[in-house]
TITI-454333 format. One record per residue: z negated, y, x negated of N, C-alpha, C in turn; residue in three letters. Coordinates in pm, whole numbers, padded with zeros to 5 digits, always signed. Layout:
ZYXZYXZYXALA/...
END
This chain:
-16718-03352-06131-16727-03363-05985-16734-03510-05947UNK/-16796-03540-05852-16856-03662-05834-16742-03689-05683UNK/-16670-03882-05714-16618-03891-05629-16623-03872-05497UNK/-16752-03872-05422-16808-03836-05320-16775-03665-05248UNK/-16774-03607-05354-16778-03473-05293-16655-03401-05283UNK/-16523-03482-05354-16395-03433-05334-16350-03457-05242UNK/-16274-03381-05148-16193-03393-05033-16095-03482-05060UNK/-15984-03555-05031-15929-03679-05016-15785-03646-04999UNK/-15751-03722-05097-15601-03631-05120-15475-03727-05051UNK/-15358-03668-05050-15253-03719-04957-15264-03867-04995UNK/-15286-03958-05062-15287-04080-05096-15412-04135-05002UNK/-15506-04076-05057-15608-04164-04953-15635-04126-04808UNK/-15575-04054-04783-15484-04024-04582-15448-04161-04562UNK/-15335-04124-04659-15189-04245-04608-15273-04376-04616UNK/-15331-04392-04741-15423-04534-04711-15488-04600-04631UNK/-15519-04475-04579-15671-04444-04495-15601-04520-04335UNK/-15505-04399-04329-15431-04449-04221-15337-04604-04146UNK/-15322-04606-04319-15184-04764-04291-15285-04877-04274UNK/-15415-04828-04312-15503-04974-04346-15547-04949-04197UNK/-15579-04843-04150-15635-04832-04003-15542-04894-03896UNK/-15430-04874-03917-15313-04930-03836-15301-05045-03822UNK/-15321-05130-03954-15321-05257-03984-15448-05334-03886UNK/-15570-05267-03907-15677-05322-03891-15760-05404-03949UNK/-15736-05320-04076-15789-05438-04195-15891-05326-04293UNK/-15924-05216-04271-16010-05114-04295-16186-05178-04264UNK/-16223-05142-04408-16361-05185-04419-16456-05059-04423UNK/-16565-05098-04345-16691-05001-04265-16707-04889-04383UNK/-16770-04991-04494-16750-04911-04598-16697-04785-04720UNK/-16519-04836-04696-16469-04725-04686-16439-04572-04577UNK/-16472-04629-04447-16488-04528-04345-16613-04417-04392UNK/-16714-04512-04412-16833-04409-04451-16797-04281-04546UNK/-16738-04349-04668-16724-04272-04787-16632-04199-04748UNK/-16520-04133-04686-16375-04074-04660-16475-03939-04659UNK/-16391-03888-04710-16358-03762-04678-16277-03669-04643UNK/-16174-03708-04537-16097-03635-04467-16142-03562-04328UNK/-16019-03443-04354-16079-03381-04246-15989-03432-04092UNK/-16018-03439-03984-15948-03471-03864-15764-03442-03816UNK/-15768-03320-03897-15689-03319-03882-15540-03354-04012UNK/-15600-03380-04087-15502-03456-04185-15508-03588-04081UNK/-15611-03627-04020-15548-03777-03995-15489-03803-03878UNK/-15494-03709-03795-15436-03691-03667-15240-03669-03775UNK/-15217-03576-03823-15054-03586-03861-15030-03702-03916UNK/-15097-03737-04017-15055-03898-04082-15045-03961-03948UNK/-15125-03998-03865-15132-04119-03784-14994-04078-03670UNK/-14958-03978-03668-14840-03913-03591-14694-03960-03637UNK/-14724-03932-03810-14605-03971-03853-14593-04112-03897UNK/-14694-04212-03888-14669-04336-03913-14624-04403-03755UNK/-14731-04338-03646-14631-04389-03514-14463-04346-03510UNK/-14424-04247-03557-14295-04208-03536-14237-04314-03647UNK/-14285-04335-03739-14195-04434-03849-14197-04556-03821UNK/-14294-04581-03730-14309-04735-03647-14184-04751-03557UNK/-14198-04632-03470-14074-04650-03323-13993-04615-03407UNK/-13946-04560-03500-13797-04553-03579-13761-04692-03587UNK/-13844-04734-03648-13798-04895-03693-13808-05009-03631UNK/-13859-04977-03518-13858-05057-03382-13717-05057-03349UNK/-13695-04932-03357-13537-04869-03247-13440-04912-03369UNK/-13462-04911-03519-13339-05004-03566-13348-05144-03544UNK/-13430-05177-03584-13469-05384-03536-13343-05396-03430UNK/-13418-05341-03264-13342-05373-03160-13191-05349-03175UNK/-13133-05232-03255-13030-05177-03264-12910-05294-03317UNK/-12992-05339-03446-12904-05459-03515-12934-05575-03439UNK/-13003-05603-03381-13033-05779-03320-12895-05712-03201UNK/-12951-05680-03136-12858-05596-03032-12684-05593-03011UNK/-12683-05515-03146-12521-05497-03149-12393-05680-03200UNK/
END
């Protein structure tokens, strides 16, 4: 099976996603993905929630 035609497994989500977040995701790899919408809609859900988690400790310790 040819890399192209496999669907895209929990690793290259999360990649897919943290590099998108970052803003450091190249055209190139966008083309080639093969995920479907909605794997990246939950990843990108649960990396915002792991963002404001760790927002809300930062403030918590500077804070106290």
């Amino acid at each position: 099976m040819h890399r192209l035609d496999k669907p895209a497994s929990l690793l290259d989500v999360v990649k897919m996603v943290a590099f998108g977040f970052l803003g450091v995701r190249r055209r190139a790899d966008h083309e080639r993905a093969r995920v479907r919408p909605v794997q990246v809609i939950v990843a990108a859900l649960v990396f915002v929630v792991l963002f404001i988690l760790a927002i809300r400790a930062v403030v918590h310790i500077v804070t106290s």
